[in-house]
Rosetta silent file (secondary structure, phi, psi, omega in degrees, C-alpha in Angstrom):
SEQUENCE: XXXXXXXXXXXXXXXXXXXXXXXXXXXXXXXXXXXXXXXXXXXXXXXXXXXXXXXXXXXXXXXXXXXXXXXXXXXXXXXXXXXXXXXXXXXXXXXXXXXXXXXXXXXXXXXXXXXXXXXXXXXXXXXXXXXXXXXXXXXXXXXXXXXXXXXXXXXXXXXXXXXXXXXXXXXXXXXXXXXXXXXXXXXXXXXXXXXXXXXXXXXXXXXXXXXXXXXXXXXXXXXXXXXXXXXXXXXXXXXXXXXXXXXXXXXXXXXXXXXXXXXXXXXXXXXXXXXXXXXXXXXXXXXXX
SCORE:     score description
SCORE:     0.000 S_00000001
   1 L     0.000  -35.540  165.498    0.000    0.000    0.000 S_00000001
   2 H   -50.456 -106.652 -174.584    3.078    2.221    0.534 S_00000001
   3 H   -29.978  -56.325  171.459    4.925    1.746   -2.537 S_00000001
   4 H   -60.047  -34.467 -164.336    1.161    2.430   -4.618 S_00000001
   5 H   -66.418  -51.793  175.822    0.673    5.314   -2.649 S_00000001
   6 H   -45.010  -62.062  170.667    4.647    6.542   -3.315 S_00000001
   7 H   -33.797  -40.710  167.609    3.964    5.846   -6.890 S_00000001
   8 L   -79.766  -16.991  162.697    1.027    7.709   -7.224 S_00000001
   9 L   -91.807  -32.238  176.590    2.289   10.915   -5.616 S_00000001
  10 H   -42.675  -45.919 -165.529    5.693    9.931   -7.532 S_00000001
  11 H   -86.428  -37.252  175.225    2.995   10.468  -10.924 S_00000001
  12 H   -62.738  -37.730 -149.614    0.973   13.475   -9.752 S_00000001
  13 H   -65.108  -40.203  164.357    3.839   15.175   -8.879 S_00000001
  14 H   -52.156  -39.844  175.469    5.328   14.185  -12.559 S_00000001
  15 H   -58.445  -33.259 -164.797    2.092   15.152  -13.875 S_00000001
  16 H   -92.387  -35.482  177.602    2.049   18.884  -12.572 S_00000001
  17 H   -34.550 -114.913  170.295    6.071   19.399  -13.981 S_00000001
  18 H    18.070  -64.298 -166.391    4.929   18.582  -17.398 S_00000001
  19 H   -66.545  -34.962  175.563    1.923   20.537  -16.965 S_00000001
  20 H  -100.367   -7.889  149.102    3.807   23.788  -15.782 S_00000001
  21 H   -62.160  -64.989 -173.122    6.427   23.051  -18.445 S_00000001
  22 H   -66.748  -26.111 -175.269    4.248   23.273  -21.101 S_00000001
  23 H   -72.448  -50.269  175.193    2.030   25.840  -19.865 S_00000001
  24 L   -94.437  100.136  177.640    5.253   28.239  -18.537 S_00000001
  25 H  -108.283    9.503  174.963    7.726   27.696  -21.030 S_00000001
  26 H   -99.429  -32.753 -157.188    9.561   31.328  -20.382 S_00000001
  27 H   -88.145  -34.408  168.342    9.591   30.580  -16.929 S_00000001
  28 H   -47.865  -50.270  162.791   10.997   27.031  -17.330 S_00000001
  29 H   -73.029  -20.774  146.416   14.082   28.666  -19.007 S_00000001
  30 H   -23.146  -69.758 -174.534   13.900   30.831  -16.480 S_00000001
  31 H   -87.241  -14.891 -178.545   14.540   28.355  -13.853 S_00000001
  32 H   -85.219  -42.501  166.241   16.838   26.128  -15.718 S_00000001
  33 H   -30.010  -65.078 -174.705   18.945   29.758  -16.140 S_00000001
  34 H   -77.892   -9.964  151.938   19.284   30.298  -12.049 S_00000001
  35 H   -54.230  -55.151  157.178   20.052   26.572  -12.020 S_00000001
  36 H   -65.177   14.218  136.794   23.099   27.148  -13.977 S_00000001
  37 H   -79.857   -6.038 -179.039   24.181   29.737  -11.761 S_00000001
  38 H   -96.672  -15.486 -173.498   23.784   27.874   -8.671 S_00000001
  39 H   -91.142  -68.206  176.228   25.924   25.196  -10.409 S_00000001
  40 H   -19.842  -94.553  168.889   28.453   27.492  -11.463 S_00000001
  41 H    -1.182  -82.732 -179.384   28.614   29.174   -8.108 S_00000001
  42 H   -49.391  -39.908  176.281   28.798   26.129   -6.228 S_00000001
  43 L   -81.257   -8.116 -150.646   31.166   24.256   -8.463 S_00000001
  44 L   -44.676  -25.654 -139.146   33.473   27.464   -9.403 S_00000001
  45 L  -101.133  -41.282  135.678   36.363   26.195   -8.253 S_00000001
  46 L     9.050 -106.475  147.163   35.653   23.762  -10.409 S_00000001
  47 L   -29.525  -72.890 -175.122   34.913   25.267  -13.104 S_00000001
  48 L  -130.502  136.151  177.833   37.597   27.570  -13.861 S_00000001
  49 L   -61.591   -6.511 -149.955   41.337   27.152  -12.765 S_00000001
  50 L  -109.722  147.430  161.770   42.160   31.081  -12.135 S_00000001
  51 L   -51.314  135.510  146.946   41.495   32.897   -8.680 S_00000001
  52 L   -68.673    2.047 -176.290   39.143   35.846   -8.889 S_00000001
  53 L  -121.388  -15.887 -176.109   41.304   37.605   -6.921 S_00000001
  54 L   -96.527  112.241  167.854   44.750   37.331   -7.937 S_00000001
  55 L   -54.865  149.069  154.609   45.939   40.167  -10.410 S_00000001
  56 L  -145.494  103.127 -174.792   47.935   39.209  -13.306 S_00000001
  57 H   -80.161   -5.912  152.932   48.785   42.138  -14.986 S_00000001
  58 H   -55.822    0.173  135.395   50.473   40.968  -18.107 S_00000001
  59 H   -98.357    6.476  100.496   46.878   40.002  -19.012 S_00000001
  60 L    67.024  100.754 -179.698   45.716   43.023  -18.724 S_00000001
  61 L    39.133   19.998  176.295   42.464   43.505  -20.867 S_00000001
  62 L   -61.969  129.499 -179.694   42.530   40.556  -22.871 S_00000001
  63 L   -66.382  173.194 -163.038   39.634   40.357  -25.034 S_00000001
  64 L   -79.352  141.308 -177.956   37.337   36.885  -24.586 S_00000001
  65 L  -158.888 -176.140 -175.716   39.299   34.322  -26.173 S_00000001
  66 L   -87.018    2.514  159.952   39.666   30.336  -25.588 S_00000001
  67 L   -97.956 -117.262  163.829   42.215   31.088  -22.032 S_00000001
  68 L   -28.012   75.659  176.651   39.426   33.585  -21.151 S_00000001
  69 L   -47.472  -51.126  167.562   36.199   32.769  -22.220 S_00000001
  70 L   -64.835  -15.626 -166.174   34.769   36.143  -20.630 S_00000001
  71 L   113.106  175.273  167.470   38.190   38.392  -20.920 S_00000001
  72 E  -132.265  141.189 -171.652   40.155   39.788  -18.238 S_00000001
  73 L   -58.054  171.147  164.331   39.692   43.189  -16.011 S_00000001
  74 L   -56.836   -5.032 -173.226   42.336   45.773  -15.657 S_00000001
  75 L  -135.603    8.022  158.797   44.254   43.693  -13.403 S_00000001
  76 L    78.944   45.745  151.352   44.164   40.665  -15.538 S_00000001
  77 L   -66.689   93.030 -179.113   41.542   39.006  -13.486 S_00000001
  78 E   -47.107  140.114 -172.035   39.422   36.328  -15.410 S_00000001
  79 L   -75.798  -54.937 -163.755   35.946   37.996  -15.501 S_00000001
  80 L   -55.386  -35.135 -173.842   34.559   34.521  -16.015 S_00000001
  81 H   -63.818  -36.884 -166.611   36.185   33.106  -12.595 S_00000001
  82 H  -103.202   11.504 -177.143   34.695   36.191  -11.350 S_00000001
  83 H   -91.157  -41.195 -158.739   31.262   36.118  -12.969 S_00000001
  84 H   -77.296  -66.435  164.588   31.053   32.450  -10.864 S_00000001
  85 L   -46.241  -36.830  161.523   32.229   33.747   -7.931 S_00000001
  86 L  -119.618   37.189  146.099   30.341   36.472   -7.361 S_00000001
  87 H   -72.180  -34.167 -127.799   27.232   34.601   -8.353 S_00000001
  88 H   -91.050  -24.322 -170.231   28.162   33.339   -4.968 S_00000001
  89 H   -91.929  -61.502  179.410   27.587   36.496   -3.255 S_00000001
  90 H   -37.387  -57.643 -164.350   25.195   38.058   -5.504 S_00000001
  91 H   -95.579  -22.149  170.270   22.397   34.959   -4.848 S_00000001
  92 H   -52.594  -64.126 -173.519   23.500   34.850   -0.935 S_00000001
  93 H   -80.388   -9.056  156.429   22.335   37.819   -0.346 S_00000001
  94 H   -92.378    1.065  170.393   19.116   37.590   -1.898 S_00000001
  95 H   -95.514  -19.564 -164.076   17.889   33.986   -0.424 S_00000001
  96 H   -97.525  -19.475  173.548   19.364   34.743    2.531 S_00000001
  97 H   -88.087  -32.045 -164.740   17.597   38.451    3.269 S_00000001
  98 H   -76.240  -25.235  147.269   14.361   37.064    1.228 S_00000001
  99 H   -28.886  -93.383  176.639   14.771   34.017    3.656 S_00000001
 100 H   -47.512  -43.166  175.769   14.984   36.334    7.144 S_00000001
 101 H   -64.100  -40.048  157.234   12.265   38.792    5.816 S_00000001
 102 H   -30.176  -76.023 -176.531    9.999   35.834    5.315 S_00000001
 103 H   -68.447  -23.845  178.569   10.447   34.562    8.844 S_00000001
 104 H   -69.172  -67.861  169.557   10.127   37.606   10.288 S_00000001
 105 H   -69.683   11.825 -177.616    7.181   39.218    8.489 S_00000001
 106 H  -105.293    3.869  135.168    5.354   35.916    8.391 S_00000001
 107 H   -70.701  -66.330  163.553    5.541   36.271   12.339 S_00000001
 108 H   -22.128  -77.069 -147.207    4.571   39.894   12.280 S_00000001
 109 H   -80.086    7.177 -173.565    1.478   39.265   10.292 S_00000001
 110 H   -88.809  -51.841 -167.892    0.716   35.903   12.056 S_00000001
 111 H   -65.122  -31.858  173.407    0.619   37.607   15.628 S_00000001
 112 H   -51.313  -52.206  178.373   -0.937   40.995   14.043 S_00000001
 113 H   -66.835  -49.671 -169.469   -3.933   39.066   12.503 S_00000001
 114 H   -78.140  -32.760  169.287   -4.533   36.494   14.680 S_00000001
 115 H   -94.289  -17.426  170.815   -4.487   38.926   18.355 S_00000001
 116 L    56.874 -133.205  167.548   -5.582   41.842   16.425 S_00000001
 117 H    63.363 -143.576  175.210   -6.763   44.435   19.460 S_00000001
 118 H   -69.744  -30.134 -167.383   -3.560   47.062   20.010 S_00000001
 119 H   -66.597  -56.308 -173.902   -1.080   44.331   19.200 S_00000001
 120 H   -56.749  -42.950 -158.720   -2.391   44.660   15.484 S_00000001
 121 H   -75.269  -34.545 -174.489   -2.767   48.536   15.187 S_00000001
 122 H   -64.724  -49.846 -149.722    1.201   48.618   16.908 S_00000001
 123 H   -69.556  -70.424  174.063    2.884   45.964   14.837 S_00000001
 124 H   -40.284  -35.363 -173.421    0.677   47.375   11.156 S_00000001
 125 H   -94.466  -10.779  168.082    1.784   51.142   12.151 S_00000001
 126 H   -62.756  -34.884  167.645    5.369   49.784   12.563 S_00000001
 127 H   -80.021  -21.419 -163.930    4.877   48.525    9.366 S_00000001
 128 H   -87.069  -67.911  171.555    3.402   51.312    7.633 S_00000001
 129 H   -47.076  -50.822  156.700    6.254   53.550    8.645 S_00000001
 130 H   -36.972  -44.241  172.736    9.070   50.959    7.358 S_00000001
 131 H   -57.782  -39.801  177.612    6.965   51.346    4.245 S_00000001
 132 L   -66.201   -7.929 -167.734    6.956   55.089    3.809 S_00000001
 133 L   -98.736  132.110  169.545   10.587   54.927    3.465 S_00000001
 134 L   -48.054  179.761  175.057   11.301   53.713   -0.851 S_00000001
 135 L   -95.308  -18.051 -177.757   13.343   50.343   -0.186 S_00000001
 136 H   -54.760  -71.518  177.373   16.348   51.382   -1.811 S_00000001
 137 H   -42.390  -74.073 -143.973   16.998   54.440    0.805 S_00000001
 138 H   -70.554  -36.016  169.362   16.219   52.567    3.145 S_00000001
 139 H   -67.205  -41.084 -175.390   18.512   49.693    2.937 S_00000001
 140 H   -61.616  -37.952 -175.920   21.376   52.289    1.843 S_00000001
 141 H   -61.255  -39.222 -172.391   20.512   54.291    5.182 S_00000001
 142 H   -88.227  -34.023 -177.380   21.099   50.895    7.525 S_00000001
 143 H   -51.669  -43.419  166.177   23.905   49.519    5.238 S_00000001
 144 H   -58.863  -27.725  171.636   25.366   53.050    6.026 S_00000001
 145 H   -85.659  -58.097 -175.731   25.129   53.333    9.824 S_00000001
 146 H   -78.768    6.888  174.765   26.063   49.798   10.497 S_00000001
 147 L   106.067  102.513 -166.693   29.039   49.516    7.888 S_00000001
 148 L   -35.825  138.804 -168.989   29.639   47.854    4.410 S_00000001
 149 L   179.105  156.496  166.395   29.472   43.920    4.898 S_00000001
 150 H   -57.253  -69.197 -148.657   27.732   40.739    3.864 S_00000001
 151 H   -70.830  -39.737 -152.356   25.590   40.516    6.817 S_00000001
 152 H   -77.449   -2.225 -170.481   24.706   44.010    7.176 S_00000001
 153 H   -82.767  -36.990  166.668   23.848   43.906    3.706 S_00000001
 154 H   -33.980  -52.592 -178.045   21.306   41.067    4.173 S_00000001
 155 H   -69.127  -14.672 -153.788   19.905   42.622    7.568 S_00000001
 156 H  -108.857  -41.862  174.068   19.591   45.942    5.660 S_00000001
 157 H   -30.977  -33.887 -145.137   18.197   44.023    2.461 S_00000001
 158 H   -86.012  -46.038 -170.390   15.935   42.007    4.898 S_00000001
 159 H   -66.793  -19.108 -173.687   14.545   45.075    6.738 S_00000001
 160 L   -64.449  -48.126 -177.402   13.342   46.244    3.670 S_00000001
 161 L   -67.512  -60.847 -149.771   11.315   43.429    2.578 S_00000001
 162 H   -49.786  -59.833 -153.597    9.630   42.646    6.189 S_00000001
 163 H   -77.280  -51.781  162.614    6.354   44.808    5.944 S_00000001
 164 H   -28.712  -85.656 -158.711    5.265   43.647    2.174 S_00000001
 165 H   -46.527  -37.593  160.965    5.529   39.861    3.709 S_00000001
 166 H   -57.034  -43.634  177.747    3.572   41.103    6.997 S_00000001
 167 H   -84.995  -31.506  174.319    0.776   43.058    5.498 S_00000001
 168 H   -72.996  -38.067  162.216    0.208   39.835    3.269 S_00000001
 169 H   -47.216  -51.908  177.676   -0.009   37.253    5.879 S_00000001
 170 H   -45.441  -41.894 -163.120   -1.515   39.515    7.967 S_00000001
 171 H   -84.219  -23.456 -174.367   -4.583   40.066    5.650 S_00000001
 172 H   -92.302  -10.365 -172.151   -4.478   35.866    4.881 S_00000001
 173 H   -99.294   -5.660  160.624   -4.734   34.924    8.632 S_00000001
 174 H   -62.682  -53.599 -173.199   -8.146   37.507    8.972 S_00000001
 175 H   -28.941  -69.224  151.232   -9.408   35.778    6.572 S_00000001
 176 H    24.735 -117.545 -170.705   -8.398   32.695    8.723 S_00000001
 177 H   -54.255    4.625  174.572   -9.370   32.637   12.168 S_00000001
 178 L  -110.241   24.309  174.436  -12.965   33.646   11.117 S_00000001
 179 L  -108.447  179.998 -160.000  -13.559   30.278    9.738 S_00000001
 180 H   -80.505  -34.736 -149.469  -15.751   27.337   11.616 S_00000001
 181 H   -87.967  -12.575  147.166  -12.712   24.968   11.995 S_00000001
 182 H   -54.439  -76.777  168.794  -10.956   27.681   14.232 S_00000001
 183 H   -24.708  -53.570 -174.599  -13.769   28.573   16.205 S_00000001
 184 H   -56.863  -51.757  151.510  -14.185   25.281   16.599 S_00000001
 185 H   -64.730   -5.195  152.114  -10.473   24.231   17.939 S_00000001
 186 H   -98.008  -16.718  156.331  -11.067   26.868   20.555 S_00000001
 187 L   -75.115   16.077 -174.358  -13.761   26.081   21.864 S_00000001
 188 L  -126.058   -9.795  179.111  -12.287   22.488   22.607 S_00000001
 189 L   114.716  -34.026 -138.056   -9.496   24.419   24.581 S_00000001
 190 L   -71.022  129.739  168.426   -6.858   24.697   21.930 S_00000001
 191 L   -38.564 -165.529 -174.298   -4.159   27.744   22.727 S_00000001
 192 L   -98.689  -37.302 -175.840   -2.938   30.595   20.746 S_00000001
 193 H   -92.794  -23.211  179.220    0.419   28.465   19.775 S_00000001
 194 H   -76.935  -50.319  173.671   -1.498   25.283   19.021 S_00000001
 195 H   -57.205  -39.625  177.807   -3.697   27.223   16.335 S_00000001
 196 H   -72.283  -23.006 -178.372   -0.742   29.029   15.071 S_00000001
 197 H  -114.688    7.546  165.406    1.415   26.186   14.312 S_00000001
 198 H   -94.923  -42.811 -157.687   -1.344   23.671   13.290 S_00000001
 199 H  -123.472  -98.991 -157.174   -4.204   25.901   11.330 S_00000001
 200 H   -73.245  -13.322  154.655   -2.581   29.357   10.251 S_00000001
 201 H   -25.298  -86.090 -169.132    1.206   28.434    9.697 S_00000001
 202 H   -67.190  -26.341 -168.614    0.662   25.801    7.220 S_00000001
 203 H   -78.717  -21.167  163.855   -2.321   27.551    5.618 S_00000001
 204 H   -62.738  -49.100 -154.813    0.254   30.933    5.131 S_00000001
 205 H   -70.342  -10.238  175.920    3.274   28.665    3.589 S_00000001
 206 H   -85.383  -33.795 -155.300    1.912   28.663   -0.117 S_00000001
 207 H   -80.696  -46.643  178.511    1.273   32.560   -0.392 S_00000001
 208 H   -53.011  -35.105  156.909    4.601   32.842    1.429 S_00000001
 209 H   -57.077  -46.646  170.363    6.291   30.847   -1.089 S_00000001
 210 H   -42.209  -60.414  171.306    5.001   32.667   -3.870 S_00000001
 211 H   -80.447   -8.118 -171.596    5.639   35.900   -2.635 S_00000001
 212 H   -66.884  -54.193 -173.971    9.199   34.895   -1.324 S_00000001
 213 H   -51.069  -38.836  153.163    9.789   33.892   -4.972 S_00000001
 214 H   -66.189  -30.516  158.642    8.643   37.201   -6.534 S_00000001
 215 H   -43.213  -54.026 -167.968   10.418   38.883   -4.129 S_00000001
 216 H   -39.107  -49.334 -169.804   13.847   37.172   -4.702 S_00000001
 217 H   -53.537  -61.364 -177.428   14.186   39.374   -8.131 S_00000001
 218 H   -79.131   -6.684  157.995   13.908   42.662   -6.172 S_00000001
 219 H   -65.593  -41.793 -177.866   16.545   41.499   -3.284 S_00000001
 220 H   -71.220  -32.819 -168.884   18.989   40.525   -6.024 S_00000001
 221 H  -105.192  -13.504  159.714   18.488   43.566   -7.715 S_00000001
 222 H   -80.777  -51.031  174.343   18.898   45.808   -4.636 S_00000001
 223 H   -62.314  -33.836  146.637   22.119   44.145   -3.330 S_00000001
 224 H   -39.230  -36.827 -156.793   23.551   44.776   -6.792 S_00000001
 225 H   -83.379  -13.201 -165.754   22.624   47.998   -6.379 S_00000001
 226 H  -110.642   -6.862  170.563   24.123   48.705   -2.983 S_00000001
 227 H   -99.317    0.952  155.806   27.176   46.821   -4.033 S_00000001
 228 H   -48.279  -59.119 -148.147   27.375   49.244   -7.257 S_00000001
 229 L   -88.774   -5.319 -175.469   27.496   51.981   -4.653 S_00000001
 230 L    76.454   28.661  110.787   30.068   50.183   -2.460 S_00000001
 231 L    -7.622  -42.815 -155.288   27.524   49.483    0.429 S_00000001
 232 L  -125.195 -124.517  174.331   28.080   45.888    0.349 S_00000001
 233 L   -52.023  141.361 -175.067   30.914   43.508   -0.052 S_00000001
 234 L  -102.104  145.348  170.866   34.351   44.987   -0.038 S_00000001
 235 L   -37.567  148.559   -2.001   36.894   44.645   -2.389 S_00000001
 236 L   -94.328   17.832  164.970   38.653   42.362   -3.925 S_00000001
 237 L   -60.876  108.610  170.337   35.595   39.650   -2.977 S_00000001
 238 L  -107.645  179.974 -162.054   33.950   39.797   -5.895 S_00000001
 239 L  -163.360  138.443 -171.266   30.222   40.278   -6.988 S_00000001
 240 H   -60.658  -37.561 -167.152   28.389   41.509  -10.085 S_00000001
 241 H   -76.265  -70.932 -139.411   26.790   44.853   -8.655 S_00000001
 242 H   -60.174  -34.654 -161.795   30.934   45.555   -7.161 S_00000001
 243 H   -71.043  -55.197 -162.499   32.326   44.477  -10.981 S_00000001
 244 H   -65.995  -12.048  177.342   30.042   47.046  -12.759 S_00000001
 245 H   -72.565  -38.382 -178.314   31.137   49.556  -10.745 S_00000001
 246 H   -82.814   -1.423 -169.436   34.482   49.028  -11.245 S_00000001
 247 L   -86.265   -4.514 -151.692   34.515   48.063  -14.602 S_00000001
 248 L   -67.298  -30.359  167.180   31.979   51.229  -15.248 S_00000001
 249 L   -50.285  -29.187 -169.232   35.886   53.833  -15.770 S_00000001
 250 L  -125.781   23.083  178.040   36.678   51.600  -18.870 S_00000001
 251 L   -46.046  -17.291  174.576   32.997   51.215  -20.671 S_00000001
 252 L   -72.956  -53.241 -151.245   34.918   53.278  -23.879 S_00000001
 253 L   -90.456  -33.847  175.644   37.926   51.203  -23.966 S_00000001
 254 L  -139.627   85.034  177.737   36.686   47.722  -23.128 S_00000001
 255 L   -57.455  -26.118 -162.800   32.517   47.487  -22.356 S_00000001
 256 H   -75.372   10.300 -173.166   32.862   43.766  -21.826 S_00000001
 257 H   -80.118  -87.942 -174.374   34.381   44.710  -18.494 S_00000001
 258 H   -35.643  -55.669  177.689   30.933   46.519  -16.854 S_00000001
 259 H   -45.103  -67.091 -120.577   28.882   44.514  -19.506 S_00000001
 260 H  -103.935  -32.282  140.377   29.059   41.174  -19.120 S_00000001
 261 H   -62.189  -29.321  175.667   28.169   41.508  -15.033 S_00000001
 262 H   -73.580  -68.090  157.145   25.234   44.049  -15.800 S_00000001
 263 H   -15.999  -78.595  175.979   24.284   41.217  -18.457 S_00000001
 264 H   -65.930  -27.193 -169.556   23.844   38.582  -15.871 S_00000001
 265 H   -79.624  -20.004  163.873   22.212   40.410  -12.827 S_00000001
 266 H   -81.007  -28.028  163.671   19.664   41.311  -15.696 S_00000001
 267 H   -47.735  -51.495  163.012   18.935   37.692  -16.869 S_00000001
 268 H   -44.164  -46.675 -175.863   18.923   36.641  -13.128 S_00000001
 269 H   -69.590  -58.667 -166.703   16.567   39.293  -12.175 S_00000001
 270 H   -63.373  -25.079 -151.470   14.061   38.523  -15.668 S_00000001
 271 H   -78.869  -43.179  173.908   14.615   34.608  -14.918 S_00000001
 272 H   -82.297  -66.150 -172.248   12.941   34.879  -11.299 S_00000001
 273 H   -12.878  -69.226 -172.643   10.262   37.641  -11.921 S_00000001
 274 H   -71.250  -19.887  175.407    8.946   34.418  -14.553 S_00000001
 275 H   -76.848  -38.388  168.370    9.554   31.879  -12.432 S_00000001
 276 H   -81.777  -20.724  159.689    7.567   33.988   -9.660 S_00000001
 277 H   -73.753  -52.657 -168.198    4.654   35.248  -12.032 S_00000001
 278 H   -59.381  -26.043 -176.003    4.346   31.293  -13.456 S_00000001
 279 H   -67.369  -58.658  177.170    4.519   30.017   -9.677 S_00000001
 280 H    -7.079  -76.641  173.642    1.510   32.493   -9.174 S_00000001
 281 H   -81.566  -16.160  171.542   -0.709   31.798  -11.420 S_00000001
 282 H   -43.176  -60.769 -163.547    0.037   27.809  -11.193 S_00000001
 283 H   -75.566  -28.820 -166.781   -1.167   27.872   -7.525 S_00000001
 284 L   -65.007  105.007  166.113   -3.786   30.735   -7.722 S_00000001
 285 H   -25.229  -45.825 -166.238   -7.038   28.244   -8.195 S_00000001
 286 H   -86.182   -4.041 -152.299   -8.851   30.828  -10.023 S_00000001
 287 H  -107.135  -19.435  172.777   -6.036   31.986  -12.381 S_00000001
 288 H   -51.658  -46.524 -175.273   -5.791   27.996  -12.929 S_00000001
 289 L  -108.704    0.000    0.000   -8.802   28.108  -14.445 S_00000001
């Protein structure tokens, strides 16, 4: 009975690929795109023999050839070593702030919705304010007080994020706790932590997936942007937002320096947006139909 059951979720499960292959087919290269960069990334070392960090200036601006598939920087850096590598950075800090904003505002809007009263009007005006600030500014203002870094760029990415993830939960657990099968486990005794981690948790984790995944696109394209500005990782750890900046001085004499990082954080960026509109409407029932 096991093995039929495994089999049979083994076939649905086959069944819905197929079905959101054929249906999404931008977003399927989409996701096969950010596969290979997670591949790279992980394998780089791999991948390509040369250090991303170690000048060699007698290669100097070598154009892409078959010892440098991408070229080399001003300091005779393979771009391509350093394209891989600071995928590594580049995709950290957006799973890992879309990742922390998640748990956070999915806590926000669980406790906001579900105790409502004062608790709701503090935690929603807390939120409101976080909001009024654009997201950009606002991550450059905390990247700026606490000091150029990985983590702070995540926490400042992260902080950014939290009220979008908050105001949506919040608004899916009203919905919620005003159904019969709530009522119902409280009036049997159940607590405030037994409802939350039985009945509105799991009933949260698809919209929360959804939106983490549209989300991802604008964390990736803000930590470029604050590592453009020198905000985020410091030199010579590299990262596609840090390369266009530096590469941005020789855009006359060589573009494939600035290009060819600008080039991926926009493919990266289009490749989740479709992967996060196609997750959408897959799961939205009515958009299903």
């Amino acid at each position: 009975m096991t093995a039929q059951t495994d089999s049979t979720a083994t076939s649905r499960l086959q069944r819905d690929v197929m079905r959101f292959t054929r249906r999404f087919r931008t977003a399927t290269i989409g996701i096969i795109f950010v596969l290979l960069v997670i591949t790279g990334a992980i394998f780089a070392p791999i991948v390509t023999p040369y250090n991303p960090t170690m000048p060699r200036i007698p290669e100097r601006f070598e154009r892409p050839s078959l010892r440098h598939m991408l070229g080399t920087d001003d300091l005779g850096r393979d771009i391509a070593a350093r394209v891989l590598y600071g995928a590594r950075t580049t995709l950290t800090a957006g799973f890992a702030s879309v990742l922390l904003a998640v748990l956070l505002g999915g806590a926000v809007g669980i406790l906001a919705g579900y105790l409502g009263g004062w608790v709701d009007n503090l935690l929603m005006r807390a939120m409101d304010i976080i909001l009024s600030f654009p997201a950009i500014l606002l991550s450059i203002l905390i990247v700026a007080s606490l000091g150029p870094g990985m983590v702070n760029l995540i926490l400042a990415i992260a902080f950014s994020l939290v009220p979008s993830f908050a105001r949506m939960v919040r608004s899916v657990v009203l919905g919620i706790v005003t159904q019969e099968h709530i009522t119902a486990a409280q009036a049997l005794g159940a607590g405030g932590a037994h409802i939350i981690r039985l009945h509105l948790i799991p009933n949260t984790l698809p919209v929360l997936l959804v939106q983490a995944t549209a989300t991802m696109a604008v964390a990736i394209s803000t930590g470029a942007a604050l590592n453009y500005l020198g905000l985020g990782v410091e030199p010579p750890m590299p990262d596609w937002g840090l390369m266009v900046s530096e590469g941005q001085k020789h855009v006359f004499s060589a573009a494939y320096i600035p290009l060819i990082p600008g080039v991926f954080i926009t493919l990266t960026v289009l490749s989740v947006n479709f992967v996060g509109d196609a997750l959408r409407d897959f799961l939205d029932p009515v958009l299903k139909r």
